[in-house]
N, C-alpha and C positions, 0 to 999 in steps of 0.2 A: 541339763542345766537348770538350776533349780533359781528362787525368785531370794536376793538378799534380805534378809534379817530388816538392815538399816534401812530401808527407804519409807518413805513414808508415805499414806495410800490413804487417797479419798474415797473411800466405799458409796455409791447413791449421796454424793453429798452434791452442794450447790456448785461447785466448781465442774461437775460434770454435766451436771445440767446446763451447763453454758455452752459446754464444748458442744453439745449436742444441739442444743438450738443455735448452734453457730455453723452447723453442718460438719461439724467433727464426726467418724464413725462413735456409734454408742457402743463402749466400753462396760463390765461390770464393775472395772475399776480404773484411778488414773493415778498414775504411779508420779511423785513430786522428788524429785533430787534431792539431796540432802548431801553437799559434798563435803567428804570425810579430810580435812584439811592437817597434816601433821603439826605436831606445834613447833620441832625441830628440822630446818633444813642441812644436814649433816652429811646426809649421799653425796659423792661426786658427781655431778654429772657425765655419764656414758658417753664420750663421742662417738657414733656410728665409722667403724673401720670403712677406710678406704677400699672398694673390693679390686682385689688383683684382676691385672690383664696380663693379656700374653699381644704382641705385634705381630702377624706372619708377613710373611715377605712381599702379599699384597697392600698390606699397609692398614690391613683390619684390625680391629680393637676388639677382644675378645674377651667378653666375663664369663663366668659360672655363678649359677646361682643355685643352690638346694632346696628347695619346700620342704620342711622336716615338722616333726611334732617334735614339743620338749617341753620342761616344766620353769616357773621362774614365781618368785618369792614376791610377790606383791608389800605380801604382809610377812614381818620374820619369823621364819619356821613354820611358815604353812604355803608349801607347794599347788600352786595351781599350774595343771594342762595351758599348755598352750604352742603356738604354732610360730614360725620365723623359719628367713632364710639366711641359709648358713651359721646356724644359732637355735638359740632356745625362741626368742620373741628379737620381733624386728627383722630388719635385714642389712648389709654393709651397704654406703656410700657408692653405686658408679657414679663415675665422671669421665667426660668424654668434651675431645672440642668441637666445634663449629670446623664444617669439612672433611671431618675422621670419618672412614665407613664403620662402622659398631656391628658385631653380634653379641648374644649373650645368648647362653648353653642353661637353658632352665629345665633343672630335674625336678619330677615330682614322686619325692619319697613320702609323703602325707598317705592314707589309706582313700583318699577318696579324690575323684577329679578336679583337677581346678585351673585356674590359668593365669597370667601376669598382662595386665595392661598396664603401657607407658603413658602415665597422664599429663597430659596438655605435651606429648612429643609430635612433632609433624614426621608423619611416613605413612607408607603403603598401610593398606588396610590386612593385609594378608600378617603383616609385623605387628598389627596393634595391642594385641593378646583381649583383646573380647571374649564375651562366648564364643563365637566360632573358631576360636584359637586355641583348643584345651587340652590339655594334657592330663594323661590319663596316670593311674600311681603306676610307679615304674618306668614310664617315658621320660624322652627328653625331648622339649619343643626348641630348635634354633632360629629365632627369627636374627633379622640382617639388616640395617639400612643407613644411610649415610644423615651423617649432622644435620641441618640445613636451617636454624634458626638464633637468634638472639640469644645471649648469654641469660641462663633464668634457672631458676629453681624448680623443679620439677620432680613428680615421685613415680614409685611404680605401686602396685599392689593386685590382688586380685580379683578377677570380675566372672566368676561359674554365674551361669544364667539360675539367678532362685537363691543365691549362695552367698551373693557378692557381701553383705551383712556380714553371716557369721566368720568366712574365711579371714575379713577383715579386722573384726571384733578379737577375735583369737588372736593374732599379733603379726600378720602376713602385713609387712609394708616397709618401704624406704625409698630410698632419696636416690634422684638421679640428677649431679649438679651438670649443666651444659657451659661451658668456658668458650667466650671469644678471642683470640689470639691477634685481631686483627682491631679490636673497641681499643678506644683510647683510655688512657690512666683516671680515673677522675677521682682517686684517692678514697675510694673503699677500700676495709682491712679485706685482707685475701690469705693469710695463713691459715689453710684450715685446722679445725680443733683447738686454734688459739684465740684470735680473734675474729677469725670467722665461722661461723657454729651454730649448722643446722641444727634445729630445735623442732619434734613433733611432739606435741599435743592430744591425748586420749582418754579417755575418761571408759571406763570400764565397772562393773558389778559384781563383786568376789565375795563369795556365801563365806560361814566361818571354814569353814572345811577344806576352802582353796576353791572350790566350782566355781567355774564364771556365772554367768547369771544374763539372759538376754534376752527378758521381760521386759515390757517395756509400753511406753503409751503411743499416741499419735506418731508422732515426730520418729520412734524408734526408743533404743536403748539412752537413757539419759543418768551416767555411771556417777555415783558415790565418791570413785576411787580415781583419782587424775595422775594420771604419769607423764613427765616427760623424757622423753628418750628411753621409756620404758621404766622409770623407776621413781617412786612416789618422796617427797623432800628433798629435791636435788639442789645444788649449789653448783656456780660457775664462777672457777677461780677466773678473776680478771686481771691482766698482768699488761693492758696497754690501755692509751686514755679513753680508745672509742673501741667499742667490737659489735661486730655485726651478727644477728641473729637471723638467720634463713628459716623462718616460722612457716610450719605448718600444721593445717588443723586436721586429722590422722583419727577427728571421731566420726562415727556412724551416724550423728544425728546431733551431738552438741553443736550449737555457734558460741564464740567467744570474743570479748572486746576485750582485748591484749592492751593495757596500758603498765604503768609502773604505783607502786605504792606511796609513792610522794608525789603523784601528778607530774612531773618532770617533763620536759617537751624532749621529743628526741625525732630523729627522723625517717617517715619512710622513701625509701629509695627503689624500690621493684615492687614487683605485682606476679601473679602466677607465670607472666609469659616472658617476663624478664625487668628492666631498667625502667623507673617512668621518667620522661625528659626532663627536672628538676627535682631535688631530692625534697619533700614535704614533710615542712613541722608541723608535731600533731602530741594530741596526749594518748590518743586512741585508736588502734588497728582492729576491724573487727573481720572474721573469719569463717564462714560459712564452712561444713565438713567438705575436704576438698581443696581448699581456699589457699593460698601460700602469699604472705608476705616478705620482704627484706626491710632489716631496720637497724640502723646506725643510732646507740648509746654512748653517750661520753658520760666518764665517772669519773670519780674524784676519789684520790689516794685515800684508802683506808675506811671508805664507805661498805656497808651492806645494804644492797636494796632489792625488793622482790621485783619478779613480774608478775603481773595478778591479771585475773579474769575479773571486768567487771561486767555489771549488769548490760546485757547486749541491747542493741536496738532490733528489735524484729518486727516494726512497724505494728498497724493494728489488728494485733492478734487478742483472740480471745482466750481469758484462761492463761494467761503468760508466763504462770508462778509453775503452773503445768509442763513448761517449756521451756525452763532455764534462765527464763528473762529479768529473774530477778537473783542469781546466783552470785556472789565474788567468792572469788575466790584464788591462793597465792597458787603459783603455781613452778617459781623457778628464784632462786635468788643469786642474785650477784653480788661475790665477795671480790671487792677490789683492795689488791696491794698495796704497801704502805708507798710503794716507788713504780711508777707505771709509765711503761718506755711512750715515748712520745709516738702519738699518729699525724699523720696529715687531715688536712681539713678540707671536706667533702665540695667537690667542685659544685658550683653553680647549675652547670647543666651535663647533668648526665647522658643523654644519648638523642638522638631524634627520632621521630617516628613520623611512619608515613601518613599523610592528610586519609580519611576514610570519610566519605560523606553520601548520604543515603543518596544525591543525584545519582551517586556512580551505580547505582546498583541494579542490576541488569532484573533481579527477582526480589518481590517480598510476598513473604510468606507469614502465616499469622498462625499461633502454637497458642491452647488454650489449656494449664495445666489443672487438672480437680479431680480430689481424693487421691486414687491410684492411675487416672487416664491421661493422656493426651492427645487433647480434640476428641474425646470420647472414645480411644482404644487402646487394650489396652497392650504388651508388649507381646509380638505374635513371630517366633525366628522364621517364618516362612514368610515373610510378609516388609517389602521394602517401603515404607513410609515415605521417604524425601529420596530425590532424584535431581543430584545435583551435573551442571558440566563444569567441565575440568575450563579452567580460567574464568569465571563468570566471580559476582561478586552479588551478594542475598543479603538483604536485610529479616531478619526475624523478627515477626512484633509478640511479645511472649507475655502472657498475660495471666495470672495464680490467684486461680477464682475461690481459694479457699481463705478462711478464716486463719489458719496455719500456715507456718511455710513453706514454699518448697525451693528449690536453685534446680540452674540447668547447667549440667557440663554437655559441652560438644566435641568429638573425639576429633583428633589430627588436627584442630584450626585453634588459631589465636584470634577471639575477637575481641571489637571495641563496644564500649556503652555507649550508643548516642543522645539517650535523654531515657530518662522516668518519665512517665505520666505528661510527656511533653516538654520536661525542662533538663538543665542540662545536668551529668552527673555529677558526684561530688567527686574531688581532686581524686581520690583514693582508687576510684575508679575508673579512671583516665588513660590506664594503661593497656595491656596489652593483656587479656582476660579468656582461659578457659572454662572456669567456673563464677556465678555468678547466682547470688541469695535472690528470690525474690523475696518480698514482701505480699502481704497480703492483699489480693483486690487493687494490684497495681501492672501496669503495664510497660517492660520494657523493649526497647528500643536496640538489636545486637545487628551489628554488622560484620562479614565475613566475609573471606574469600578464598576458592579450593584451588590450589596449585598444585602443580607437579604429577601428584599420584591420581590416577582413574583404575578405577576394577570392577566393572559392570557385573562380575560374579560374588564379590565379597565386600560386606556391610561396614562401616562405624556402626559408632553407636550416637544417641543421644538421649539424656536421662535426668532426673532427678538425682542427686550426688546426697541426699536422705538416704543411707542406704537401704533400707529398709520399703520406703518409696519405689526405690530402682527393682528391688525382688518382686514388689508386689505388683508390676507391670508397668511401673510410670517411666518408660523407656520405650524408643522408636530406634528404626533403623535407616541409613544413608547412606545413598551408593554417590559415588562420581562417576559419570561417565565423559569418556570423551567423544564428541560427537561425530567428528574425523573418525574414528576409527570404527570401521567398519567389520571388525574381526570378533569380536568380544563376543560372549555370551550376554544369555540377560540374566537380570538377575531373580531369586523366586519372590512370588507377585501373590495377595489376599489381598491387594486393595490398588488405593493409586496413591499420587505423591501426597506427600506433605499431611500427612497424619489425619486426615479428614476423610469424610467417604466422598469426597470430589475434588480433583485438583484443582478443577477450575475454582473452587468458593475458599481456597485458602492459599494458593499463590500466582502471586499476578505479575505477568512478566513485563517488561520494559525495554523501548529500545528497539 
């Protein structure tokens, strides 16, 4: 993979001198985005197929899924390698309800090992597809588990321990929608590929030749070339008054502030982990890699309007121009009809959520994120980090002592944000969150709680969602145990809990 032609590179100039006395790693160069914006948006937008299932007579829902290599046209007439399931780049739509037991049959015809995690899905740790879950080229891995959370937007993609970067970069990712059959109406469109229409976000670096390119500075790969749904100037034909876009951000290291080109207020309506209890007018959704919003557009007969990336907020970073901070760019346009069938209008309050308040919580624990470590180590497969029990409830105090950013995803839990720096969060964050940006030199506030699944022998994860971060160690691992039970193995041990070299100086129990 060789380094693109177009980007543009500060060699020994002042902007690197910043990063570096800002406690950035010293680079010999720092590579500045330059995104290559079409001036026609003409493509159809791609809907990601629905992937088939089959019912057995247990009442399981069963996908297939392929990890294949294949080639796809970024640019016309110049084939670039790339990778997807059941496909060239990308992978099809599961959907599954609240309550259904689910397996999915994933082969891996790729040349080299890899594996599929379900992000932000609650289940067994043995189903998560982590590293410890890999499949080898030629195998099929089946993992199995039943529904058991709020209707939400949610993906899969792949996580090889050292790996998780490139497999992803290449085009290994989709969508796994979760439907409640039991939520009540509250007047979201719900036909998928018409008016409701997952949307991922990517940003990639393709040499003249087709090579990808995964060069890159701090932060990781920060690509020239922005796809959505895998395809660069898309258009979405609109044929009702509102449609709803299931955003997700599918890059390695870009963040993005998702508004509209006319400023337009529209609303969001979920968060990674599902619904948030009243739907929020905004002009701005922004999106950490990882990050999934929902959001409700009303358009007007016979309009065209983009979706654009504006300049994100990433708090006080050094060198920003370094990091995307100051990028726009269009990114999807919506062509609406001269006659646009009527929708209903979005309820007042969308769902409820359960009160979470750090009295309840039985643990907190305190996560200090810088450079590539966590509390100073860095990701070790022998070595169990956090040791949580099965029904307790942890507060995390997480804190990103770098100049740059980082986020943390936590595998199998939905948490809440209880306060930044002490205060409360913004509406956007309100909801029910697997991933979550920090900011720089700031400290948040997550609450959680482990149910259902305990496996004293096999890990989550917990990470930096930079992918690039995540390869270069800034990941830990989390067992549940249940403390009733007295059968279990333990699990393998380099240290003790909670990512420190003493339990005791980094969580403090209650109660």
């Amino acid at each position: 993979m060789r380094r693109p032609r177009g980007a543009l590179r500060l060699v020994a100039s002042a902007g690197a001198a910043l990063l570096v006395a800002a406690g950035v790693s010293a680079c010999s160069e720092v590579s500045v985005s330059a995104v290559d914006v079409p001036e026609t948006f003409d493509v159809p937008l791609p809907v990601p197929p629905l992937a088939p299932s089959r019912v057995a007579a247990d009442g399981t829902r069963t996908f297939r899924l392929t990890a294949q290599e294949g080639s796809t046209q970024f640019t016309p007439g110049v084939d670039t390698p790339t990778w997807g399931f059941d496909g060239d780049l990308l992978g099809p739509t599961l959907r599954a309800a609240r309550g259904e037991k689910v397996a999915v049959e994933v082969r891996n015809d790729l040349p080299e090992t890899t594996s599929v995690h379900w992000h932000g899905m609650h289940l067994p740790a043995a189903m998560d597809g982590g590293p410890h879950q890999s499949v080898e080229p030629g195998a099929t891995w089946r993992p199995t588990w039943r529904i058991d959370q709020p209707a939400a937007t949610l993906w899969y993609h792949p996580h090889p321990h050292g790996q998780t970067q490139e497999h992803v970069y290449r085009g290994l990712a989709g969508f796994f929608l979760l439907d409640d059959p039991a939520a009540p109406d509250v007047g979201l469109p719900t036909e998928y590929g018409v008016d409701d229409v997952p949307v991922v976000v990517q940003d990639r670096n393709v040499d003249r030749d087709g090579s990808l390119d995964m060069s890159g500075g701090e932060l990781g790969v920060l690509g020239s070339l922005v796809t959505t749904n895998g395809v660069r100037g898309a258009h979405l034909p609109v044929t009702t008054q509102r449609v709803r876009l299931r955003l997700l951000n599918g890059s390695t290291a870009r963040t993005y502030a998702f508004g509209f080109a006319d400023d337009r207020r529209f609303l969001q309506v979920a968060s990674d982990g599902g619904l948030l209890t009243e739907p929020l007018p905004t002009t701005r959704v922004q999106l950490s890699p990882g990050e999934r919003a929902e959001v409700v557009v009303t358009a007007s007969p016979g309009e065209r309007v983009r979706l654009r990336s504006f300049p994100p907020d990433l708090g006080r970073v050094v060198a920003g121009f370094a990091m995307g901070a100051q990028d726009t760019f269009d990114v999807l346009e919506l062509r609406a009809a001269p006659d646009l069938a009527p929708s209903p209008e979005v309820a007042p309050t969308l769902t409820t959520l359960e009160p979470m308040s750090a009295a309840d919580a039985d643990v907190t624990r305190t996560f200090e994120l810088e450079d590539r470590s966590i509390n100073g180590r860095r990701m070790d497969m022998d070595r169990v980090d956090v040791t949580a029990e099965l029904g307790t409830t942890e507060v995390w105090e997480v804190r990103n002592r770098n100049a740059f950013p980082h986020s943390l995803h936590v595998h199998d839990v939905q948490m809440r944000v209880l306060d930044i720096d002490g205060e409360a969060p913004p509406a956007a964050l309100a909801g029910a969150k697997d991933t979550v940006y920090l900011a720089p030199n700031r400290t948040y506030r997550l609450i959680m709680r482990f149910e259902d699944y305990a496996d004293p022998d096999t890990p989550y994860m917990f990470h930096c969602h930079l992918l690039l971060h995540e390869d270069q160690g800034m990941m830990g691992q989390l067992v549940v145990v249940d403390p009733d039970d007295a059968t279990g193995g333990q699990p393998p041990r380099g240290g003790d809990d909670a990512g420190g070299d003493d339990a005791g100086e980094d969580a403090h129990h209650h109660g």
